[in-house]
Structure formats: C-alpha cells, structure tokens
N, C-alpha and C positions, 0 to 999 in steps of 0.2 A: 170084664176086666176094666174095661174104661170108667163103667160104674163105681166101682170100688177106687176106683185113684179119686175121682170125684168127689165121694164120700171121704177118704181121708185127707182130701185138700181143705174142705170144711172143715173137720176137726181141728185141723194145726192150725188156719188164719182165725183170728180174731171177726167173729157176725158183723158186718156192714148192713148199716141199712143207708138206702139209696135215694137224697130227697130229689126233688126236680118240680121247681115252682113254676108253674103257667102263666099263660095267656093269651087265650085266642089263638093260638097256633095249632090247631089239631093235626095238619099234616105235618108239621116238625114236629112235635110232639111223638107223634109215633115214630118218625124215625129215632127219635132219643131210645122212648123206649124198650125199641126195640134191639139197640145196641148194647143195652141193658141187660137183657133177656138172653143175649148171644154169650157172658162173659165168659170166660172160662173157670172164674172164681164166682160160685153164685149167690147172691145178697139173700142175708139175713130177710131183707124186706125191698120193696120200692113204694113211695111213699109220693103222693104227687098231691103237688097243696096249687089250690085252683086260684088265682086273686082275680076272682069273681070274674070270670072271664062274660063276653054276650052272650052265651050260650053256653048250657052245661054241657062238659064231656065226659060225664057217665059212662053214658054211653058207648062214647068212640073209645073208651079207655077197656073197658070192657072186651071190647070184641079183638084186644090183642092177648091180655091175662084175666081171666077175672078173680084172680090173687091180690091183683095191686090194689094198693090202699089208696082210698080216694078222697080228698079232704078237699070240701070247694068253701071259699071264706064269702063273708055274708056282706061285704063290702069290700071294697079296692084297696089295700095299703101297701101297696111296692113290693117290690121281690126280696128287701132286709128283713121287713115284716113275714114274709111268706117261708125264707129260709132259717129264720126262729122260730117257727111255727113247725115248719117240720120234724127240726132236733127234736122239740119239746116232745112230739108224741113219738119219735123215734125210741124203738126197744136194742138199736143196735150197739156192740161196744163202740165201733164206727160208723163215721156219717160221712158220706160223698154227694160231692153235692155235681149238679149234672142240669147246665141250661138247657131249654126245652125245643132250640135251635141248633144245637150241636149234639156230636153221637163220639161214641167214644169205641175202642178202638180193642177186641176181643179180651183182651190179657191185662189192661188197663185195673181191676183191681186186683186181681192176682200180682201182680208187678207191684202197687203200691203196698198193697195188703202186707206182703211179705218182706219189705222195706221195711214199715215201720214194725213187723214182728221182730226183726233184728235188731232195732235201735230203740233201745229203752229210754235214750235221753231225747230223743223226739216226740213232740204232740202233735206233730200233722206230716203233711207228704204233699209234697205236689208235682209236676213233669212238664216235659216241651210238650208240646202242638203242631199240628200242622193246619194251615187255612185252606177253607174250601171255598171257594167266593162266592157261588151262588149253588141253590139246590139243583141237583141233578150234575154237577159240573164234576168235573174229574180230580184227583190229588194235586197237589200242587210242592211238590217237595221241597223244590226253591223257596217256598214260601211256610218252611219249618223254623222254629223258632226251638234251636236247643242248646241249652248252656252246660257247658264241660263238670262242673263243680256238683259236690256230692251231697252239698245242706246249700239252705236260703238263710243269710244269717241281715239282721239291720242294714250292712252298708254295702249292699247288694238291692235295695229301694231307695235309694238317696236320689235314685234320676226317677222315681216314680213305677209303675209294676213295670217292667221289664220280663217277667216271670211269664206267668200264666193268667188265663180268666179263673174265674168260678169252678167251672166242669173240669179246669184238673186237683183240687183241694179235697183232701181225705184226712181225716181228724178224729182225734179221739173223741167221742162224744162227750164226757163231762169239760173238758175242754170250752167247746163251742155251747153249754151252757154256760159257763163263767164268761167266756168273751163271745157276746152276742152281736149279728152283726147293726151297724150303728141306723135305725131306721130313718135316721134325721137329715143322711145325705143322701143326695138326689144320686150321686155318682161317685165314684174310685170307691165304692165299699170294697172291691175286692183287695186293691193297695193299703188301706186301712186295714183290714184285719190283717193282712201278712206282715203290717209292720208290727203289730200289737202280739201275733204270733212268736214272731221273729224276736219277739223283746223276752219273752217269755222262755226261749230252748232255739237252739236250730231248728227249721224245717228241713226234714229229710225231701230229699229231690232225686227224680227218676229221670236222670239223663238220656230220655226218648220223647219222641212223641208219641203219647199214648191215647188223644183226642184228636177228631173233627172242631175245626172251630170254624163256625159258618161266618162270613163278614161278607159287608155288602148289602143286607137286608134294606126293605124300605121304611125301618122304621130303626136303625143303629143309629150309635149316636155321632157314628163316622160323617151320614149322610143329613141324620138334624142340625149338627153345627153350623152347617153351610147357612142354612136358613135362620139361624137363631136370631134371637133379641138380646141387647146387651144385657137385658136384666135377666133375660136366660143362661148366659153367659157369668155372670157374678156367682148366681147361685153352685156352682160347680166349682168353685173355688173354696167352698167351706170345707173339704176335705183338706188342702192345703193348710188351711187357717188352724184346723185343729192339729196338724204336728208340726206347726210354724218353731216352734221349740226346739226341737228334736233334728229338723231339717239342716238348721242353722240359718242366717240371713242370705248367705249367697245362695246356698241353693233354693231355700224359698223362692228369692226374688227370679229367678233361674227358670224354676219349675211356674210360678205365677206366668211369666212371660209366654212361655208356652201351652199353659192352658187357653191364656187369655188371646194369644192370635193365633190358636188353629184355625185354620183355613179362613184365616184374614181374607185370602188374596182373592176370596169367591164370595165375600160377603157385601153386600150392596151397603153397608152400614162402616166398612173396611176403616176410613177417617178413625169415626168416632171411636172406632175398638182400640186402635194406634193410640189415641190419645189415652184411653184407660189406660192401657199399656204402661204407656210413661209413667202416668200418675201412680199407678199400684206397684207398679215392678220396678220401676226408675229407668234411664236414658242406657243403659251399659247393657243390661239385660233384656229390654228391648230392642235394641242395636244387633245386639248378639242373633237374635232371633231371628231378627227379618234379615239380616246378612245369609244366614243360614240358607234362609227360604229363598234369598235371590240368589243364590252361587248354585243349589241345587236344580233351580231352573233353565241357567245360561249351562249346566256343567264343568263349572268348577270347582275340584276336587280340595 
C-alpha cells in the first residue's frame, strides 16, 4: 500500500534532481545525503559535483547509495561554479540545491514540490529554517527563521536575504539555466539570485521550516569576518555594487554600512574598518550602525 502511494506521488510531482556541491566535508556530507535519501518525495536524481575537494569521495559517497551521481571537478572554482555545473548535467524538471553542511528535513520536497505544482506563475520555491549550531547538537526552535507571507517578491530583499540560504531553493530547471549563479562573487550569491529571481515572477515560499541550517562552523563566514583583512572585507561588497541601482542610494549606503562593520567591534583593525565606513557608506549610515551595535550591547531597546 505505502508502495503504491509512493509510486503515485512520483507521478503527480514534477522529477527533482538534487545538486549539493562539496568540499572536504565527508562527514557533513553524509549527513546531507542522507536527509536526501530519507525524503518522502524521492528525487529524480542526487547529483554531487566535488570542487576538487583533498581527497576524493568516491568512495565515501558510495558506501551510502551507489546510485548517486558523482561529478569531482579537476580544479577548485567556488561553489557558483560547482551549482552551474550541476544544473547543467541535471536531467531533472527541478533542481534543489542542498549545502553539504546542512540536512534537510523529511517532506521538504514534497512540500516544495507541490507548491510549485500549484502555481504556474512561479519559477522557484523557497522556506524557513531552522539553525543547528554545531554538529551533533540538538534543534533549536527559538532560533527558526519563518515568515508569514506566501511569495518572495523584490521588496522583501531591500534589507538583504532575510529569507533563506541555498538548501531551501527549488527551481525550475530551464530557469536556473537562464539565470546562472554569478561565479564572480565571492559572497551573497544566494541574495543575488533571489533578487534576480524575484524580478522575474514571485517566488513561492513554504511558510515552515523545512531544513537543518548548520552555523557555527570553523570555516563560515560568521567566524572568518572576525579575523578578516580590509581588502577581504571590500571584496564582499561587490554583490552590493552590482544592485546599487535597484537598491536605491539609502538603502545601498545602509546595507554598505553593515556589510562593512560586521563584527567591527572583534576586529583588531576595528579603527581602520570605521574609517572605510565613513568613507564608502558616509557619517548617517555609519552612525546608524554602530549605535545599533552599542544599544544592543548595553541593552537598549
């Protein structure tokens, strides 16, 4: 009986196939996959494109399906290059895309799947989250992230993604061939495509949390800002720069201030960052910022 319901849930949703780009992670990795594997709606395919990790996982990828498709790239290009790479050999009408650090959550394509089977004026689907902070660690539900509204439309990215990461985005495939993700920035590929999305049709949106989102890691970029160089710090503003347009000047300068003094207040270089500050974002939007960051640390509301 349960085979047969199975069988005609496949029929009615539209074939997913499932990328999830690596590296170096073999024991998150398996838990991805394996939350994959768990769905209750099951992919078209899973698709895992390697960005030449130190060692191949063949192997370890193996010893959980050895269905899944295994694509290892012959030099290092980022994870935009790696999640173009998988559309491209993707045979699905859908593509979800799913980090190699985060797991997702049994019904999570069934739930999207069936979103966008209803809404024909949508090209993509995305949902809440919930954060796990480190591996092994337990739910954290206080620390869910879900919005009431039933599409992602432009002026719901105007403060930056507020939405989701990567691992909750489900798209029609010919889609995400036309809009590829931009391999030129280093960071917000994810807010960049939803805005680009977003310009394009509403994104339908699955008001739950339907992923793990792991944070915390010793290699996010919660925990390399702290450490960063200014000129590491510039480069992550080219996201900004390219919908400086679109943003409008205040919120640019707005969203500028806030890229540019995350976690000022831990950075041994803190001066100099202030100073850019001023300079790129100007005295108002600067002001704004660090008031923020002081009232929130004495506790004022």
């Amino acid at each position: 009986m349960i085979g047969k319901v199975l069988s005609k849930m496949q029929s009615v949703f539209p074939s997913v196939s499932v990328i999830v780009p690596t590296y170096g992670r073999p024991g998150f990795l398996l838990g991805a996959i394996e939350s994959v594997l768990q769905q209750t709606l099951k992919p078209h395919e899973i698709i895992i494109v390697d960005d030449c990790s130190p060692v191949d996982l063949s192997a370890t990828i193996k010893q959980v399906d050895s269905t899944i498709s295994y694509h290892r790239l012959p030099e290092n290009r980022g994870a935009n290059f790696a999640r173009n790479y998988g559309v491209r050999v993707a045979t699905g009408e859908l593509v979800a895309f799913l980090d190699d650090d985060d797991e997702w959550f049994i019904d999570k394509l069934e739930r999207q799947s069936a979103l966008l089977q209803s809404r024909s004026d949508a090209e993509a689907c995305l949902c809440g989250w919930r954060k796990q902070k480190k591996a092994g660690g337990g739910n954290h539900r206080r620390n869910e992230r879900v919005h009431p509204f039933s599409e992602v439309r432009p002026e719901h990215l105007l403060r930056g993604n507020v939405i989701c990461g990567m691992s909750g985005l489900v798209a029609r495939r010919e889609v995400m061939l036309a809009e590829q993700f931009d391999e030129v920035l280093p960071n917000g590929q994810d807010w960049d495509m939803y805005i680009r999305l977003s310009m394009r049709a509403p994104i339908a949106y699955v008001s739950a949390a339907l992923f793990m989102y792991r944070f915390g890691l010793h290699d996010s970029i919660s925990l390399a800002n702290t450490t960063e160089t200014l000129e590491h710090t510039k480069t992550r503003l080219l996201v900004l720069d390219k919908h400086r347009a679109w943003m409008g000047e205040k919120n640019y300068r707005d969203r500028l201030a806030v890229y540019i003094l995350r976690f000022v207040l831990k950075r041994p270089d803190r001066l100099q960052v202030i100073r850019y500050s001023l300079f790129r974002a100007g005295i108002l939007a600067t002001l704004k910022d660090l008031w923020g960051k002081a009232s929130e640390r004495i506790g004022i509301t």
